[in-house]
HTML snippet that shows the backbone in 3Dmol.js (N, CA, C, O; Angstrom):
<script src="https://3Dmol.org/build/3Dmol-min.js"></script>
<div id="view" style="width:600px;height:400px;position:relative"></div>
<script>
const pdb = `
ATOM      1  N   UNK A   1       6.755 -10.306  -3.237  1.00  0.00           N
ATOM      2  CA  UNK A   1       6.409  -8.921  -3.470  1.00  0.00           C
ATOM      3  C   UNK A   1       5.762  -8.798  -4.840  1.00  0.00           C
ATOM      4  O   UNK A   1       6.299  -9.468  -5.723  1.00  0.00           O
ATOM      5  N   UNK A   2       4.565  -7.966  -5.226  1.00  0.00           N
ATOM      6  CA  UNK A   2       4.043  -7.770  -6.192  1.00  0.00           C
ATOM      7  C   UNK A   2       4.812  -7.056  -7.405  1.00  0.00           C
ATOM      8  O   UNK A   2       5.575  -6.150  -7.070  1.00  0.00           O
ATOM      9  N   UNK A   3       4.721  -7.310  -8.588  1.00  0.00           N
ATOM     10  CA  UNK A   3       5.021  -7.018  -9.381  1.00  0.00           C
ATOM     11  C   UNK A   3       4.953  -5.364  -9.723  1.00  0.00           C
ATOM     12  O   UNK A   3       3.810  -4.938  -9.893  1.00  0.00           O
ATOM     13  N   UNK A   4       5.748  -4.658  -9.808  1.00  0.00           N
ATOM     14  CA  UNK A   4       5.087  -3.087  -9.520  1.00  0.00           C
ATOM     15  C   UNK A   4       5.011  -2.322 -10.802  1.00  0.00           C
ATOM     16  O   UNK A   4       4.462  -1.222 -10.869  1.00  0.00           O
ATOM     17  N   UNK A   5       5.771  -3.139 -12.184  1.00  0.00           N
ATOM     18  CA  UNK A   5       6.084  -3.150 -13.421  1.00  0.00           C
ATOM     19  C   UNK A   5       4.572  -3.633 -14.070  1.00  0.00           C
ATOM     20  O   UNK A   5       4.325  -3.043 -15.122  1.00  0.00           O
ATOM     21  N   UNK A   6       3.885  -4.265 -13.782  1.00  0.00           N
ATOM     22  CA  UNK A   6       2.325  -5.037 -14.355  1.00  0.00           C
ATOM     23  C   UNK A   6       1.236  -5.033 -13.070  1.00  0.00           C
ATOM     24  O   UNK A   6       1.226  -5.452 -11.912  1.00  0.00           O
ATOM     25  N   UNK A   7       0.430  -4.388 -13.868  1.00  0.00           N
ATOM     26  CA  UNK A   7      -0.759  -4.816 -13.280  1.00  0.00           C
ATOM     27  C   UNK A   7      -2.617  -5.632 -13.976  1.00  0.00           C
ATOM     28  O   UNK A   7      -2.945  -5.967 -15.114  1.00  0.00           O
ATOM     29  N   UNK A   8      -3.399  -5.670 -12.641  1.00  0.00           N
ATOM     30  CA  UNK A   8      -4.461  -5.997 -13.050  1.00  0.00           C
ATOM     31  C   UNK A   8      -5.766  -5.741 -12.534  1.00  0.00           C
ATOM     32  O   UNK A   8      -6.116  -5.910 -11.366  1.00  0.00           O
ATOM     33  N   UNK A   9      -6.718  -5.168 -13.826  1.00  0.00           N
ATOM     34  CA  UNK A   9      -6.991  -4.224 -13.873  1.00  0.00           C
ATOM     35  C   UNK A   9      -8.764  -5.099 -13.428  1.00  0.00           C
ATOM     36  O   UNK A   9      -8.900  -6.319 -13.328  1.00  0.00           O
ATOM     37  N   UNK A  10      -9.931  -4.028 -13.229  1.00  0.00           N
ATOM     38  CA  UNK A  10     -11.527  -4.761 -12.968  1.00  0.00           C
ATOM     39  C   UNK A  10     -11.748  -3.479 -12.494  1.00  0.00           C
ATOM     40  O   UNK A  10     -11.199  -2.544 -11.911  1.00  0.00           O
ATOM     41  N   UNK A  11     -13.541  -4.098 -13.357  1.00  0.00           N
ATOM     42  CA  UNK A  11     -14.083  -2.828 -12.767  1.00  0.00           C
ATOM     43  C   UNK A  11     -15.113  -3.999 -12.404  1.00  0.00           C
ATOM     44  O   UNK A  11     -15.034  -5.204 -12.643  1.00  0.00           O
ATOM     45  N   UNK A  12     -16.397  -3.038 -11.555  1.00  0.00           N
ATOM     46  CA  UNK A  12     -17.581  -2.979 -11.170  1.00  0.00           C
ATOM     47  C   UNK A  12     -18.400  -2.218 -11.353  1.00  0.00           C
ATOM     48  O   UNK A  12     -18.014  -1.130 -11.780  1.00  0.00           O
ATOM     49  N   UNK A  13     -19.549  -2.363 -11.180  1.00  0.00           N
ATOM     50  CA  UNK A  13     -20.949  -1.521 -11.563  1.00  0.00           C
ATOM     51  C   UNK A  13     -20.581  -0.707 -10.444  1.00  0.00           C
ATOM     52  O   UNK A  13     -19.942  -1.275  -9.558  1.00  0.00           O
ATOM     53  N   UNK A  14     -21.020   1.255 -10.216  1.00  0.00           N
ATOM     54  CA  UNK A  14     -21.540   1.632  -9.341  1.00  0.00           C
ATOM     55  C   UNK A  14     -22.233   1.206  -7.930  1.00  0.00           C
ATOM     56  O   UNK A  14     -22.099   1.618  -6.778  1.00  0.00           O
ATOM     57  N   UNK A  15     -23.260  -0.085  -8.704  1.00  0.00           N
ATOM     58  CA  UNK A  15     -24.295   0.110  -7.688  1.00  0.00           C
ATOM     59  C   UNK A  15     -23.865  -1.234  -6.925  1.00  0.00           C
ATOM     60  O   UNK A  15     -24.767  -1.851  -6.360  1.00  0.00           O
ATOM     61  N   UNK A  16     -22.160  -1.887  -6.845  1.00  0.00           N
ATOM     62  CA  UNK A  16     -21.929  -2.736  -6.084  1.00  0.00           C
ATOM     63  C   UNK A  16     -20.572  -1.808  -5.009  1.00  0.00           C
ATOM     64  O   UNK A  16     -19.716  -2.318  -4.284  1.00  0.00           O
ATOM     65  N   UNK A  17     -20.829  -0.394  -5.281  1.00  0.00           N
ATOM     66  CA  UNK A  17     -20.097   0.514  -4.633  1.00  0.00           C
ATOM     67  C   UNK A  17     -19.348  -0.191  -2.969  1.00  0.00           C
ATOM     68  O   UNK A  17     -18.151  -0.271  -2.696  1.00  0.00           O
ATOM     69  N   UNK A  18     -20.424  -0.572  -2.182  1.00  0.00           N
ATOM     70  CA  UNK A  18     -20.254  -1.334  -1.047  1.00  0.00           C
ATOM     71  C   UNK A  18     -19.138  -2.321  -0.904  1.00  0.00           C
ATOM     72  O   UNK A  18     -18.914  -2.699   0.246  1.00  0.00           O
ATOM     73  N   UNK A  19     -18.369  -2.825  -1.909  1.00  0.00           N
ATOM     74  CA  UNK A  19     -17.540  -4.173  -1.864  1.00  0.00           C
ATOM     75  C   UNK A  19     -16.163  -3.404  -1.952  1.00  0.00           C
ATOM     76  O   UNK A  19     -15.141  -4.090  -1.920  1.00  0.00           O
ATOM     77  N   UNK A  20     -16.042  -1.826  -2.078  1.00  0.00           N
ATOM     78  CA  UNK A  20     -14.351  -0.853  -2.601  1.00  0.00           C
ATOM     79  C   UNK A  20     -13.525  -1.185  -0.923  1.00  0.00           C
ATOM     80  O   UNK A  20     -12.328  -1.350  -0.688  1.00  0.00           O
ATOM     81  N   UNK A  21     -14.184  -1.189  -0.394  1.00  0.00           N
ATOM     82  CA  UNK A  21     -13.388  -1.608   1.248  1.00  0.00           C
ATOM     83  C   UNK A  21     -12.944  -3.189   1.417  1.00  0.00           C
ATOM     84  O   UNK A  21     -11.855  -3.493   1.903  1.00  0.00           O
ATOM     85  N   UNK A  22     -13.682  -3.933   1.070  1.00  0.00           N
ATOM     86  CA  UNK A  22     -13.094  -5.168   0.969  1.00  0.00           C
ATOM     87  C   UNK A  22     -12.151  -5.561  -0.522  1.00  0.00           C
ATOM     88  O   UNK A  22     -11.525  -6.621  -0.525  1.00  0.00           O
ATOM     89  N   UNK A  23     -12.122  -5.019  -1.249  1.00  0.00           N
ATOM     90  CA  UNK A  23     -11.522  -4.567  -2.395  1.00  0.00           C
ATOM     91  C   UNK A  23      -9.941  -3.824  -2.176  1.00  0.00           C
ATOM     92  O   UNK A  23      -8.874  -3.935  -2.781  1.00  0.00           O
ATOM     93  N   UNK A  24     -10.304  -3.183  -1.230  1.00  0.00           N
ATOM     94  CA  UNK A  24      -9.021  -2.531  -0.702  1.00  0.00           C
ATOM     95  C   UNK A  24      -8.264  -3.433   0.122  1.00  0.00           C
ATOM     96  O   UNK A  24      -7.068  -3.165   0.233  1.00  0.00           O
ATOM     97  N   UNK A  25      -8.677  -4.384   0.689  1.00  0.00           N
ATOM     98  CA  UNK A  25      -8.120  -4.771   1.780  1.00  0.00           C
ATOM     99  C   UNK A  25      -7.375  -5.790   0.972  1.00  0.00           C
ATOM    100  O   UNK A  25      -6.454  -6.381   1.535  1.00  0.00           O
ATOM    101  N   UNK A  26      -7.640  -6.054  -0.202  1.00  0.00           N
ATOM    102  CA  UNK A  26      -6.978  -6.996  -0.860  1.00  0.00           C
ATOM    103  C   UNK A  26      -6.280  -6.895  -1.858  1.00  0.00           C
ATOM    104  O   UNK A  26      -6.116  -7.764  -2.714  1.00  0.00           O
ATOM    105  N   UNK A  27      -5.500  -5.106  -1.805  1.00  0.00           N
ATOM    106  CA  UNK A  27      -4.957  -4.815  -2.983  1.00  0.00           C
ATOM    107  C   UNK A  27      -5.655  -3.823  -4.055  1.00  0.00           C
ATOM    108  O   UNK A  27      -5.035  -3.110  -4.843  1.00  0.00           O
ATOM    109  N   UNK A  28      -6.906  -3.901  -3.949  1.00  0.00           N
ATOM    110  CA  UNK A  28      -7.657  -3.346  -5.078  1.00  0.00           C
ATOM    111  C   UNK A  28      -7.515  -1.458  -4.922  1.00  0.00           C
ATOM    112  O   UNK A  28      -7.710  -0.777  -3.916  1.00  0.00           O
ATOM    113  N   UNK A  29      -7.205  -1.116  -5.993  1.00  0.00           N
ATOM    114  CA  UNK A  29      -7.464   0.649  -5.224  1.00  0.00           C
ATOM    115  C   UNK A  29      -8.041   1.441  -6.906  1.00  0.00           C
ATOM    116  O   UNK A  29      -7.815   0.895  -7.985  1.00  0.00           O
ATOM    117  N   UNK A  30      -8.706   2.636  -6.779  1.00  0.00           N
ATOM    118  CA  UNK A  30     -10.190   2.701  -7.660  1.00  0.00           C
ATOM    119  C   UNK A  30      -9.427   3.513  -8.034  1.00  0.00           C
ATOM    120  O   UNK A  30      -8.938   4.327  -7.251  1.00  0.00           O
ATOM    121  N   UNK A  31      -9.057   3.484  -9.683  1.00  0.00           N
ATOM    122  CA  UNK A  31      -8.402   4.593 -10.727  1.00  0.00           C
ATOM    123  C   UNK A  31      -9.238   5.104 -11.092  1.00  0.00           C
ATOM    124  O   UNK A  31      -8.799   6.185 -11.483  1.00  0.00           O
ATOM    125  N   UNK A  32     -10.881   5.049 -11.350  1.00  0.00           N
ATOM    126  CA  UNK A  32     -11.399   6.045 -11.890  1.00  0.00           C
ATOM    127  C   UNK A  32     -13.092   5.879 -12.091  1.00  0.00           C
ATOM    128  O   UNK A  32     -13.235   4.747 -12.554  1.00  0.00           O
ATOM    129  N   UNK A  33     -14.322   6.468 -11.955  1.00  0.00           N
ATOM    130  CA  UNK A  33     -15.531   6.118 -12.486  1.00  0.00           C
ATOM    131  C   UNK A  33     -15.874   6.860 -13.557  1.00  0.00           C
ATOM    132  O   UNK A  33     -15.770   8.069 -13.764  1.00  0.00           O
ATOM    133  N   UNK A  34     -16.460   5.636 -14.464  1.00  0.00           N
ATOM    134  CA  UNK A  34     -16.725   6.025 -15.657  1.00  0.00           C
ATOM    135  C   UNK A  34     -17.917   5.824 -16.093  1.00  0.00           C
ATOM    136  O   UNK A  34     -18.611   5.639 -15.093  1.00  0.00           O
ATOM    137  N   UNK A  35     -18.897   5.717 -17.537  1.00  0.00           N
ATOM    138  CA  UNK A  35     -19.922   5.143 -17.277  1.00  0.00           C
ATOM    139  C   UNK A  35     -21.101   6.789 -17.641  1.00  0.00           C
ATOM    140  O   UNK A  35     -20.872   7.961 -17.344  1.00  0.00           O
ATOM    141  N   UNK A  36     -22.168   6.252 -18.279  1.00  0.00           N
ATOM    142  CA  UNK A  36     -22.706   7.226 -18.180  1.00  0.00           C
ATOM    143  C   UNK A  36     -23.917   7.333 -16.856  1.00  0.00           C
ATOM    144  O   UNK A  36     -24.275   6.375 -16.171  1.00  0.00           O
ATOM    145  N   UNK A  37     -24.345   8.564 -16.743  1.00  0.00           N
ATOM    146  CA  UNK A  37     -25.027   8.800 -15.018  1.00  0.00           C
ATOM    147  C   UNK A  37     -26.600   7.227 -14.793  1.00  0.00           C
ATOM    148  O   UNK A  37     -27.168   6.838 -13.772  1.00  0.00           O
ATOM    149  N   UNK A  38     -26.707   6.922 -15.811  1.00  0.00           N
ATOM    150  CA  UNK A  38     -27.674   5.768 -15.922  1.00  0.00           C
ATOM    151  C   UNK A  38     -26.569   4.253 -15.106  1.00  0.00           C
ATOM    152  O   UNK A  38     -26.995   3.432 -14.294  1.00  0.00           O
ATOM    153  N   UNK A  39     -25.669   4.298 -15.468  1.00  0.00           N
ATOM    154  CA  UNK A  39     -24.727   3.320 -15.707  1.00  0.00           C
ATOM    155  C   UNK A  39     -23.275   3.233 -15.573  1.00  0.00           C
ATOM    156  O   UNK A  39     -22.449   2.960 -16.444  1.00  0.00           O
ATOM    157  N   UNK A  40     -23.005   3.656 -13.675  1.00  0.00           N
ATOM    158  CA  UNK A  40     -21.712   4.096 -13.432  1.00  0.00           C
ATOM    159  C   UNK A  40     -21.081   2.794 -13.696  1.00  0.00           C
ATOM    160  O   UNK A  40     -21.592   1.688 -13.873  1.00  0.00           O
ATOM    161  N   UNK A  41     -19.946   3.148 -13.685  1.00  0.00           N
ATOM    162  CA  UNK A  41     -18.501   1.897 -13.515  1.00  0.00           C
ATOM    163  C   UNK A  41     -17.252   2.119 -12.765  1.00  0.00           C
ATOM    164  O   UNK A  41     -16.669   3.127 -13.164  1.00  0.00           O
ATOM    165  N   UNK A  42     -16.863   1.716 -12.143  1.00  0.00           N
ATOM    166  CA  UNK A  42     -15.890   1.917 -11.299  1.00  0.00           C
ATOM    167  C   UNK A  42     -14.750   0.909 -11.778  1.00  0.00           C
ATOM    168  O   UNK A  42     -14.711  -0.243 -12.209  1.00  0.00           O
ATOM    169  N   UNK A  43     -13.827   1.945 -11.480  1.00  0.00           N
ATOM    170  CA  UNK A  43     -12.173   1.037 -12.475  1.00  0.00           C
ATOM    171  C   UNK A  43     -11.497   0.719 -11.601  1.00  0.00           C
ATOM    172  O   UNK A  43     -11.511   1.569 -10.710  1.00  0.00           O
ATOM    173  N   UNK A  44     -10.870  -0.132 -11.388  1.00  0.00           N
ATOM    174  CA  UNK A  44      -9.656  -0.325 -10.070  1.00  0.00           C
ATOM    175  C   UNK A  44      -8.743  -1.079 -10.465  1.00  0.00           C
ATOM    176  O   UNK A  44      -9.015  -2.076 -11.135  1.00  0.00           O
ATOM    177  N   UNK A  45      -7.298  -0.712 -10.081  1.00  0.00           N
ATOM    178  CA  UNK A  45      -6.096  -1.809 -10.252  1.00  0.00           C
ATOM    179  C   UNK A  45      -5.484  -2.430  -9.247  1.00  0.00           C
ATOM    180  O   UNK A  45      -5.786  -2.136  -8.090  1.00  0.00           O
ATOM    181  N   UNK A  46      -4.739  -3.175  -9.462  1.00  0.00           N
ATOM    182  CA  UNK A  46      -3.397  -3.566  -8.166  1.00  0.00           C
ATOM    183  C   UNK A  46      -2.522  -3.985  -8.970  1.00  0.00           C
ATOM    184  O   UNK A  46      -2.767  -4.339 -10.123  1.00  0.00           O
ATOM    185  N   UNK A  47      -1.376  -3.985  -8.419  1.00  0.00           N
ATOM    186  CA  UNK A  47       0.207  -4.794  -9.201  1.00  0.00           C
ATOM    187  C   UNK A  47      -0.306  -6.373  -9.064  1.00  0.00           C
ATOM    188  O   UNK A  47      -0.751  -7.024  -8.119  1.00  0.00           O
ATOM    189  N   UNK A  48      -0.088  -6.614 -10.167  1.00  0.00           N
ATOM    190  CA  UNK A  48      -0.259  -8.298 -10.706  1.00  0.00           C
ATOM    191  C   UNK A  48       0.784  -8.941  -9.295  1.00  0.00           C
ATOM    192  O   UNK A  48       1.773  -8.291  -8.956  1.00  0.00           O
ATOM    193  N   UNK A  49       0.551  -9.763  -8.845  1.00  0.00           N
ATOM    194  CA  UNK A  49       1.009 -10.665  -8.436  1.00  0.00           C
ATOM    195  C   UNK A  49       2.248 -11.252  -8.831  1.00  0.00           C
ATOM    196  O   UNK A  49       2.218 -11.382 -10.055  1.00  0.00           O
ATOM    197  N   UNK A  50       3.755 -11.831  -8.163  1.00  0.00           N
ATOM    198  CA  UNK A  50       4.779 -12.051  -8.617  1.00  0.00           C
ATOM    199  C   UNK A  50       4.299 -13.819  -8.253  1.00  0.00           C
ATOM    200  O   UNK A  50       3.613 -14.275  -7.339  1.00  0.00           O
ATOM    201  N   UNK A  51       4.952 -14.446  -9.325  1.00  0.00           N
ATOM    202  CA  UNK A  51       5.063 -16.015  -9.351  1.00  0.00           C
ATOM    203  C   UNK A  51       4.869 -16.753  -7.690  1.00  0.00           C
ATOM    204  O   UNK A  51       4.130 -17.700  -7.425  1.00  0.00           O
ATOM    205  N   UNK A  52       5.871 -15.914  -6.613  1.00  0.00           N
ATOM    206  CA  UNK A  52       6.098 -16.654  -5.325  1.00  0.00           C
ATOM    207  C   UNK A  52       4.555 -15.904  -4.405  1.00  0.00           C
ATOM    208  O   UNK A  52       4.432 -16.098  -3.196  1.00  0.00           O
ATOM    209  N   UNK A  53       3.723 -15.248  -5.037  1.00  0.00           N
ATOM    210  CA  UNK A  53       2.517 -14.896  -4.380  1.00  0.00           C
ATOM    211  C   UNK A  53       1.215 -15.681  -5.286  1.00  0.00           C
ATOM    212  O   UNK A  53       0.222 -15.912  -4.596  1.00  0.00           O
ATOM    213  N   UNK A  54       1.174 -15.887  -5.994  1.00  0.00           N
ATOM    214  CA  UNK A  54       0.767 -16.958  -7.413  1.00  0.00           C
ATOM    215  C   UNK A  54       0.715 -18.199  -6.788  1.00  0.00           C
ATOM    216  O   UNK A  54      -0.389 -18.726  -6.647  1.00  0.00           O
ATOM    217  N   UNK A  55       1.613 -18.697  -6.431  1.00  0.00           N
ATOM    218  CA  UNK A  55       1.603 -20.303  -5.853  1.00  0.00           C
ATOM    219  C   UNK A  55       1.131 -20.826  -4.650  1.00  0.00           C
ATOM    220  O   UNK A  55       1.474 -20.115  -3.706  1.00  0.00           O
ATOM    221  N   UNK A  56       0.409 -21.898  -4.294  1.00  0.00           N
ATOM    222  CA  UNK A  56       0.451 -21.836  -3.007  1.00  0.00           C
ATOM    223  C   UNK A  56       1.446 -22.883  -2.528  1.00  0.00           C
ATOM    224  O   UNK A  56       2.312 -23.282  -3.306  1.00  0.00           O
ATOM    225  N   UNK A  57       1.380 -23.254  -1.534  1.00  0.00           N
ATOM    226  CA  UNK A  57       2.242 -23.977  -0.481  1.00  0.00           C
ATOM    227  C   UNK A  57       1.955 -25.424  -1.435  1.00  0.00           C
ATOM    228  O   UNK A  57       2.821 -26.090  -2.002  1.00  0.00           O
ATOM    229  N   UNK A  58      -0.164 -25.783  -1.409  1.00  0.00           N
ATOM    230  CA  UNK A  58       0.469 -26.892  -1.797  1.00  0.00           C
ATOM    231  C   UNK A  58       0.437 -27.136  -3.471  1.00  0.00           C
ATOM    232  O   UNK A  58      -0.035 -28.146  -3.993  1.00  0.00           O
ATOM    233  N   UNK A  59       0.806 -26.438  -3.921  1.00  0.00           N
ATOM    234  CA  UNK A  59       0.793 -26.757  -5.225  1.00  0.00           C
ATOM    235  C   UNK A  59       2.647 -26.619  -5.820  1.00  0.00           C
ATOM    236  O   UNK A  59       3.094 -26.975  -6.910  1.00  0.00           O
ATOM    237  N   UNK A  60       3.366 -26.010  -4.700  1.00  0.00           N
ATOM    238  CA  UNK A  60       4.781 -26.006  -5.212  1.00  0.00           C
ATOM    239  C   UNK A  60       5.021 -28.045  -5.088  1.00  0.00           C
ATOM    240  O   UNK A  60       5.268 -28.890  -5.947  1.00  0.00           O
ATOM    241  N   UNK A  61       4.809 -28.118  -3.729  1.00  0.00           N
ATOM    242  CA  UNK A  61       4.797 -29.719  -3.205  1.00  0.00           C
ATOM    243  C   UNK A  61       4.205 -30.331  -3.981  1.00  0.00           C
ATOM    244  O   UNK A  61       4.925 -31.329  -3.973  1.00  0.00           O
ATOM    245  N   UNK A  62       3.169 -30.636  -4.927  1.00  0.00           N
ATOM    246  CA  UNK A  62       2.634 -31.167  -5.869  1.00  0.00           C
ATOM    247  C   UNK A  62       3.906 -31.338  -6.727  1.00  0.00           C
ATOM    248  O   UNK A  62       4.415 -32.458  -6.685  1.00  0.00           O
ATOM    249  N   UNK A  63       4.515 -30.376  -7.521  1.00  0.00           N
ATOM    250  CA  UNK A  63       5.365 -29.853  -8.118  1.00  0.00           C
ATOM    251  C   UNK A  63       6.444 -30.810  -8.107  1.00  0.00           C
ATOM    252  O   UNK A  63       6.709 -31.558  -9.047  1.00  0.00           O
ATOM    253  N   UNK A  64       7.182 -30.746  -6.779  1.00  0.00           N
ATOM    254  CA  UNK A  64       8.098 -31.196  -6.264  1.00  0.00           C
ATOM    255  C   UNK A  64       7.624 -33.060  -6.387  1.00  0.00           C
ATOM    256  O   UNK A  64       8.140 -34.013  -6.970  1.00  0.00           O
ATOM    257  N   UNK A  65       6.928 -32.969  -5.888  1.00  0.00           N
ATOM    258  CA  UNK A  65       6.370 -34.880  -5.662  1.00  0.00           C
ATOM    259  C   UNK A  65       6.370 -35.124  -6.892  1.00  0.00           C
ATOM    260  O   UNK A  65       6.992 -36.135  -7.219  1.00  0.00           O
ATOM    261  N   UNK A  66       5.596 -34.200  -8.155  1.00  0.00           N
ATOM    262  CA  UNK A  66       5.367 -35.154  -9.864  1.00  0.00           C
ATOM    263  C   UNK A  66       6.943 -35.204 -10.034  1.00  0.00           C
ATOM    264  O   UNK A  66       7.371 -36.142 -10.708  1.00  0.00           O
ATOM    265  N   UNK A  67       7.868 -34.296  -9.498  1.00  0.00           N
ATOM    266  CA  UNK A  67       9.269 -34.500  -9.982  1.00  0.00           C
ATOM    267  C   UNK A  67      10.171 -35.575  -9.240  1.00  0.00           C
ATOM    268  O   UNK A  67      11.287 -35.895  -9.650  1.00  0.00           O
ATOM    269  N   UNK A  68       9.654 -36.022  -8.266  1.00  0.00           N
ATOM    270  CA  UNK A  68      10.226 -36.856  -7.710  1.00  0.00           C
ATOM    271  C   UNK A  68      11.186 -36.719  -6.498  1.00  0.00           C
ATOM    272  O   UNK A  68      11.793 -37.649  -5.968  1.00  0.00           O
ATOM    273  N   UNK A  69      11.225 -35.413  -6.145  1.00  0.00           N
ATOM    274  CA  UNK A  69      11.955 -34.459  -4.866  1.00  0.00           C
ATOM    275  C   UNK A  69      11.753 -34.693  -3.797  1.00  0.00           C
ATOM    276  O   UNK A  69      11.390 -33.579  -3.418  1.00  0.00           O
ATOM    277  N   UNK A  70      11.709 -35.185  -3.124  1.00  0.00           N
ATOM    278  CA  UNK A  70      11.331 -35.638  -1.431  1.00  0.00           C
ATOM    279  C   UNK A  70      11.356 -34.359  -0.904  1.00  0.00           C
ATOM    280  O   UNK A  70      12.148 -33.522  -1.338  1.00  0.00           O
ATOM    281  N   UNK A  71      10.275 -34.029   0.324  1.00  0.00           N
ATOM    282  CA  UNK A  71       9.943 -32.324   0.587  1.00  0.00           C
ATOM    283  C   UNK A  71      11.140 -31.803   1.221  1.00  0.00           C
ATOM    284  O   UNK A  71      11.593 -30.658   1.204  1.00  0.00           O
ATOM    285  N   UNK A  72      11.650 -33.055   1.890  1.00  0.00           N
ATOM    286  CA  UNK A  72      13.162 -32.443   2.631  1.00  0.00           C
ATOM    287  C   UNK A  72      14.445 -32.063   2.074  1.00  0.00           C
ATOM    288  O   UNK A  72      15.433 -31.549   2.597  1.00  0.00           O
ATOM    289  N   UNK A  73      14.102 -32.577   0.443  1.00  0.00           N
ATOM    290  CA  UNK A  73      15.239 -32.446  -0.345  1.00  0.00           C
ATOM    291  C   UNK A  73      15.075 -31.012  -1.272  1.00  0.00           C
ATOM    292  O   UNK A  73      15.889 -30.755  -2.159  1.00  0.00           O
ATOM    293  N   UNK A  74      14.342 -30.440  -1.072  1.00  0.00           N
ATOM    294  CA  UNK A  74      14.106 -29.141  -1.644  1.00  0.00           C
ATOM    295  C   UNK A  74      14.897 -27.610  -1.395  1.00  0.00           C
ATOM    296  O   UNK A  74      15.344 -27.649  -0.249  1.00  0.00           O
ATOM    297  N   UNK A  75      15.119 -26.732  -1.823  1.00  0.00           N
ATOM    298  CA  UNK A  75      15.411 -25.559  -0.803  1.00  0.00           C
ATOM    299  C   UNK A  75      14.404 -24.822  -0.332  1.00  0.00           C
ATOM    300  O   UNK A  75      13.605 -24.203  -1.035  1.00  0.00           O
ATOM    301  N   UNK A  76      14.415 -24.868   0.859  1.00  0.00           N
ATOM    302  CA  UNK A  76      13.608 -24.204   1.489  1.00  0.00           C
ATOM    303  C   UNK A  76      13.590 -22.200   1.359  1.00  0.00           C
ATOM    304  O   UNK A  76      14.604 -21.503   1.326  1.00  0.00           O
ATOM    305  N   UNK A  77      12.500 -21.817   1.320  1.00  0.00           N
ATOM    306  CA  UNK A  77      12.030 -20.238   0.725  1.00  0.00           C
ATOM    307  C   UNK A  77      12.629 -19.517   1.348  1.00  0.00           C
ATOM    308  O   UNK A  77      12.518 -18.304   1.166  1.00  0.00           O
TER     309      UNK A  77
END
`;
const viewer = $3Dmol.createViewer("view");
viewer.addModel(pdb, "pdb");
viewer.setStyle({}, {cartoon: {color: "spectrum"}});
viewer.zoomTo();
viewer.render();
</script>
């Protein structure tokens, strides 16, 4: 689950307006446009990511192997 205490923050130009739907679909949601009328900007946040959304599958196993853990000897999530 995302962190709901931190977030992270990006903007974009106006004129890449087209990408706020795929933006959304991934968390992103638009706090505000700013920018003068030559030169919009669009602000958007989401909650930062918690450590167990951060990692992937194989990089915990990396993890585990430099330590010497056999995958079966781990606790499982």
């Amino acid at each position: 689950m995302a962190n709901r205490d931190r977030w992270e923050y990006m903007f974009i130009p106006e004129t890449e307006r087209d990408r706020l739907h795929e933006l959304g679909l991934v968390g992103w949601e638009l706090i505000a446009v700013g920018g003068t009328d030559i030169d919009r900007i669009i602000y958007l946040k989401r909650p930062e990511p918690d450590l167990r959304e951060r990692v992937t599958v194989a990089q915990r196993d990396a993890y585990y192997a430099a330590l010497g853990i056999d995958h079966a000897d781990r606790i499982s999530d």
